[in-house]
N, C-alpha and C positions, 0 to 999 in steps of 0.2 A: 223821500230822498233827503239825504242832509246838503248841508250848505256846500263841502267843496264836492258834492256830485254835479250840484246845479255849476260850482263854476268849471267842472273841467266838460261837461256839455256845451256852455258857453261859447268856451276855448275852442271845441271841436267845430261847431257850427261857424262861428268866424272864422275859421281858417276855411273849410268848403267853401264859404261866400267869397273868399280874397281869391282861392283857387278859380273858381267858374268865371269873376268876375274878370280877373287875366285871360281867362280863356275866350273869352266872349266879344270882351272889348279889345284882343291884339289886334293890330295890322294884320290887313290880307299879305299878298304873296310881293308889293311892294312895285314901284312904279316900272321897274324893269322885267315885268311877268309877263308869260305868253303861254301861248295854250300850245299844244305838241299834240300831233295827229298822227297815227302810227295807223295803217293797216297792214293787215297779213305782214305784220314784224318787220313792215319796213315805210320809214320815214316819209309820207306823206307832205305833210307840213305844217311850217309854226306861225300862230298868228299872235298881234300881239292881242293884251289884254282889255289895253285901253283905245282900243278903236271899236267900234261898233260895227258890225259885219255879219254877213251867211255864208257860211262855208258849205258848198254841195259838196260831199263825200263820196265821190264813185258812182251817184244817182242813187246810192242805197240811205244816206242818212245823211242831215240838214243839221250843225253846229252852228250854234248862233252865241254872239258876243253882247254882251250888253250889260254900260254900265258898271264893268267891272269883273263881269261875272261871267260865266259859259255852262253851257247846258245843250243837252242833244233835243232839237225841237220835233225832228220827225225822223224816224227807222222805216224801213220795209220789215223789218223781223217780227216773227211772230208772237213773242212774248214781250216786246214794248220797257223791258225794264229799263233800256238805258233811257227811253224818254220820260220816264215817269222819277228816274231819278233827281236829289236836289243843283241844285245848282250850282259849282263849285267855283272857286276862284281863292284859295290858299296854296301855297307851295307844297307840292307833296302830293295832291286830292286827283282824283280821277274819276272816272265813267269809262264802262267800258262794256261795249257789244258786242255780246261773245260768237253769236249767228255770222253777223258780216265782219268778225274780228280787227274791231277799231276800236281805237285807245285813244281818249282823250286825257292828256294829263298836265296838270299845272305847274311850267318850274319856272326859276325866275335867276337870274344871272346875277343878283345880288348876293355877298358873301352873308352866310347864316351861322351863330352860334349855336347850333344843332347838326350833330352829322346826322347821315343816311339813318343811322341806325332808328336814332330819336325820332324824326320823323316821321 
């Protein structure tokens, strides 16, 4: 390899590290987030993000808060994906049981330099 291949690999690799490194290290979904619970496509309820809490879902599934973050702890459904999913807590992110059709999802009533679409 000659010298300006080494440096435009360089160039490339610095800019992936500034990329991920943005991405990694943003703010979550920002002190006004709350978690939204949808079943069978209708509004359930919203909790915030920064309280700690278990939410029983209908007696089919257990969301739990903590720390910042939410995650589905226990399903009755048989294929377990929504509790094995990670843990979400950005604006935009969800989990979602498609057996007992509940939606958990993250939004935050603070104004974002991103629309829908970006997101």
């Amino acid at each position: 390899m000659k010298k300006n291949d080494w440096i435009l690999a360089a160039g490339i690799v610095t800019a992936a590290v500034l990329i991920l490194g943005i991405q990694l290290f943003r703010s979550g979904a920002g002190d006004k987030a709350f978690v939204s619970v949808t079943v069978e496509g209708e509004k359930f309820g919203t909790y915030s993000l920064h309280q700690d809490q278990a939410v029983d879902i209908n007696g089919k599934n257990r969301l739990m808060i903590e720390d910042g973050t939410a995650w589905m702890e226990w399903a009755d459904c048989p294929d377990q994906i929504c509790v094995h999913h990670r843990s979400i807590s950005r604006d935009g992110e969800s989990i979602i049981c498609l057996p007992n059709q509940v939606v958990l999802s993250i939004e935050s009533t603070e104004d974002s330099d991103l629309d829908g679409i970006v997101r």
